[in-house]
C-alpha positions as CSV (number, residue, x, y, z in Angstrom):
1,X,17.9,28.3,13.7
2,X,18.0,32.0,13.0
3,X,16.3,32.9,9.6
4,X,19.1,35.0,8.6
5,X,21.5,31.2,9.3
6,X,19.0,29.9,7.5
7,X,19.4,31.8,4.6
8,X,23.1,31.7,4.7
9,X,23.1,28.3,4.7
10,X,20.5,28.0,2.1
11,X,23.0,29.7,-0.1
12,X,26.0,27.7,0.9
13,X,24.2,24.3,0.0
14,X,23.4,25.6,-3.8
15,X,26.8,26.7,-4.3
16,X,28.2,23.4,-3.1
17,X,25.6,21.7,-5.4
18,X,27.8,22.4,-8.1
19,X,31.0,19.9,-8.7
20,X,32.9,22.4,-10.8
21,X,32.4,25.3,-7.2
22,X,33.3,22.5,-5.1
23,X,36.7,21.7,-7.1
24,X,37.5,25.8,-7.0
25,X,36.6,25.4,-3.0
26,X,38.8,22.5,-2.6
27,X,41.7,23.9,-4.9
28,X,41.5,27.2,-2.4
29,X,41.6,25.1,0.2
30,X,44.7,23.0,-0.3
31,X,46.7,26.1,-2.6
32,X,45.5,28.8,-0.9
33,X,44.6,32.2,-2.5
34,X,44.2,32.1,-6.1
35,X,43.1,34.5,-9.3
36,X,40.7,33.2,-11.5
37,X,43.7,32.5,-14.1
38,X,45.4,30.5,-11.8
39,X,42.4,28.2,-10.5
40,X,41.9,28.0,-14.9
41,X,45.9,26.8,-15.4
42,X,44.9,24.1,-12.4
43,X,41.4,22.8,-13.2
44,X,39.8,21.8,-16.2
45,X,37.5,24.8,-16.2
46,X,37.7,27.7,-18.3
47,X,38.7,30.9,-16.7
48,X,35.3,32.3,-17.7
49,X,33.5,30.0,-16.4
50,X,35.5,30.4,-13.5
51,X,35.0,34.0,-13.1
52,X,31.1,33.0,-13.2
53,X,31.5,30.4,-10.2
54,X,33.9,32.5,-8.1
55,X,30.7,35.5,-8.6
56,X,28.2,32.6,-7.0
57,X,30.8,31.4,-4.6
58,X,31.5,35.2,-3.3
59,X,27.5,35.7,-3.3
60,X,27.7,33.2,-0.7
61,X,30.2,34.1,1.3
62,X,32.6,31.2,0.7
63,X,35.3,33.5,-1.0
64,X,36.4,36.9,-0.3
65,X,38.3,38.9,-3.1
66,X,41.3,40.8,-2.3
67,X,43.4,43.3,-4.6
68,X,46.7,41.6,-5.9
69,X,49.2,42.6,-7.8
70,X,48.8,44.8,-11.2
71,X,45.1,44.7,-10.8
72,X,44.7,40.7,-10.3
73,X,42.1,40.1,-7.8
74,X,42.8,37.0,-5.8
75,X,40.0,34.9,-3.6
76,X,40.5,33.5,-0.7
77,X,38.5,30.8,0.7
78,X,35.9,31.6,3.7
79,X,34.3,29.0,5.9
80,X,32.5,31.0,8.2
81,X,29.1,30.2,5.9
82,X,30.7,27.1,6.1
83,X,30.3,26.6,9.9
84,X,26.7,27.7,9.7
85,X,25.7,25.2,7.2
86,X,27.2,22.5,9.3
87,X,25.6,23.7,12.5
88,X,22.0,23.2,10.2
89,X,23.0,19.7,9.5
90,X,24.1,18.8,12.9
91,X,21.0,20.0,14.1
92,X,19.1,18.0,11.3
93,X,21.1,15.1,12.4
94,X,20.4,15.4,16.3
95,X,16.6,15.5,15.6
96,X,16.6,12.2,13.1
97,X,18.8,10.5,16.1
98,X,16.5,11.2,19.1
99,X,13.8,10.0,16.4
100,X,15.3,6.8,15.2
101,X,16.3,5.9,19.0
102,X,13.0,6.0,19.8
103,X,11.7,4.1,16.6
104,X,14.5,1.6,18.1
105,X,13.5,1.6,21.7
106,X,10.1,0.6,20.1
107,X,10.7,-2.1,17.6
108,X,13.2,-3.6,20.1
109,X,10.0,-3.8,23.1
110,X,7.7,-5.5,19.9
């Protein structure tokens, strides 16, 4: 993997780490684009500290902001960083499957 995936997917893992990000990822995805005041009125999270996560989430790609009306900024979700993190894990996972069907192949000869 490409340093610069690396790093992007670095980023997407720490701000998934987090279970109040992950509810503000999964309320983006299933309402679509939202302020900060809105995602507060639907989650249990104030709207500063959702300000702070949205910051963190945008640092990584995951949300864009866009104007909105009367100066409201609105996010909207992302997944390209998405996609990269999962092509790291699938990579992960085809190297500990070649491994473990060879530990198999093994164990099952013994």
């Amino acid at each position: 993997m490409l340093p610069e995936n690396e790093a992007i997917a670095e980023q997407v893992f720490v701000a998934l780490a987090d279970p109040s990000r992950r509810a503000i990822l999964a309320e983006l995805a299933s309402g679509g684009p939202a302020t900060a005041t809105d995602l507060a009125a639907r989650l249990p999270i104030t709207r500063q500290a959702i300000a702070k996560h949205l910051a963190l989430l945008s640092e990584a790609g995951l949300v864009t902001a866009e104007p909105g009306e009367r100066r409201r900024v609105r996010y909207r979700l992302h997944s390209a960083p998405m996609r990269v993190a999962q092509q790291f894990l699938a990579a992960l996972a085809r190297d500990w499957d070649g491994r473990l069907d060879v530990l198999k192949h093994h164990l099952d000869r013994a």
